[in-house]
N, C-alpha and C positions, 0 to 999 in steps of 0.2 A: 096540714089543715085539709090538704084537698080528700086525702085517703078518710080522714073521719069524715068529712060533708059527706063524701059516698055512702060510708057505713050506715048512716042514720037518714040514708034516702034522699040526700037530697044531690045525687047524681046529675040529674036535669039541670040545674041549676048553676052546676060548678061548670056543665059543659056551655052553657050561657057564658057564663065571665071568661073561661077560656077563648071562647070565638069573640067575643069583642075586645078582648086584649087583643089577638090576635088583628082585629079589623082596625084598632089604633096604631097598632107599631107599623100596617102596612101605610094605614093614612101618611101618618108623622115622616117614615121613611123614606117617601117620596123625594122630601125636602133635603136630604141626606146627598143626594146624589153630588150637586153641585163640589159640595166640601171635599170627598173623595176623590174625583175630578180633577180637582185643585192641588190634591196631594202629589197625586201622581202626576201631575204635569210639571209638578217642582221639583220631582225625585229628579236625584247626580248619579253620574256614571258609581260613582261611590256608593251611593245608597243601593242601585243595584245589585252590584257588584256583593255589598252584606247580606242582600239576601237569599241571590242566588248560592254564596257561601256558608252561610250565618245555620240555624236552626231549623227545624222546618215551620215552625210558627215566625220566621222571619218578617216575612210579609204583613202579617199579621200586628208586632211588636211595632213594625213600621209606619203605619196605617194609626195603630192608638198614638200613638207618640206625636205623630204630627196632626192628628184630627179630634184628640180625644177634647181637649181644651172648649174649641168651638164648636166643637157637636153641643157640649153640656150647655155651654151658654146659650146659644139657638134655637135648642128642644127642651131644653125644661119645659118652657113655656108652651111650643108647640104639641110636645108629647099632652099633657096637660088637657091641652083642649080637644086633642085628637077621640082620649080615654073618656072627655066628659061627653063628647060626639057620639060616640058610637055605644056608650051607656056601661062603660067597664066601669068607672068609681061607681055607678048605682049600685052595679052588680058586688060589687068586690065588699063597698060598705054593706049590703044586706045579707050576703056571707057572712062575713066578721060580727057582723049583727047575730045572726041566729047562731052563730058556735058561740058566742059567751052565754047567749041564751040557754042554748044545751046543757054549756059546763057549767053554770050556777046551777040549774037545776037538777043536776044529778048531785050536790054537794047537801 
């Protein structure tokens, strides 16, 4: 989507909704901290120990598995109001808005 809003000029625009996506996930993320925090302050010699051995995305697999649950329930909502904050759903609906607009009218 984003390569054709380019195409047909509307660059400016798409670089809008990027930067306020971008000014959401920083807002929302904030609140992020604690949960992570939390994780790791629960981690066992054990859980170390898999990831100092494990994968290299060990850490990683670690961190979803024990935070993914409550991230989701926490921030829907937060993410939500972050996005309506900072004007990304305007932005993202008035994109989506003018490429159907585009594509019916070249049919």
């Amino acid at each position: 989507m984003e390569k054709k809003l380019r195409d047909i000029g509307m660059g400016e625009d798409v670089d809008k909704f990027i930067l306020t996506l971008n000014r959401g996930a920083e807002d929302a993320a904030k609140q992020a901290k604690p949960i992570f925090v939390d994780a790791i302050k629960k981690m066992t010699i054990t859980d170390v120990m898999a990831i100092l051995k494990g994968q290299p995305d060990a850490a990683t697999q670690y961190l979803k598995k024990t935070t993914s649950s409550q991230l989701q329930t926490q921030f829907r909502p937060v993410i939500k109001a972050s996005l309506d904050k900072v004007g990304a759903t305007k932005h993202y609906k008035d994109l989506a808005s003018t490429t159907i607009k585009f594509h019916l009218s070249r049919k």
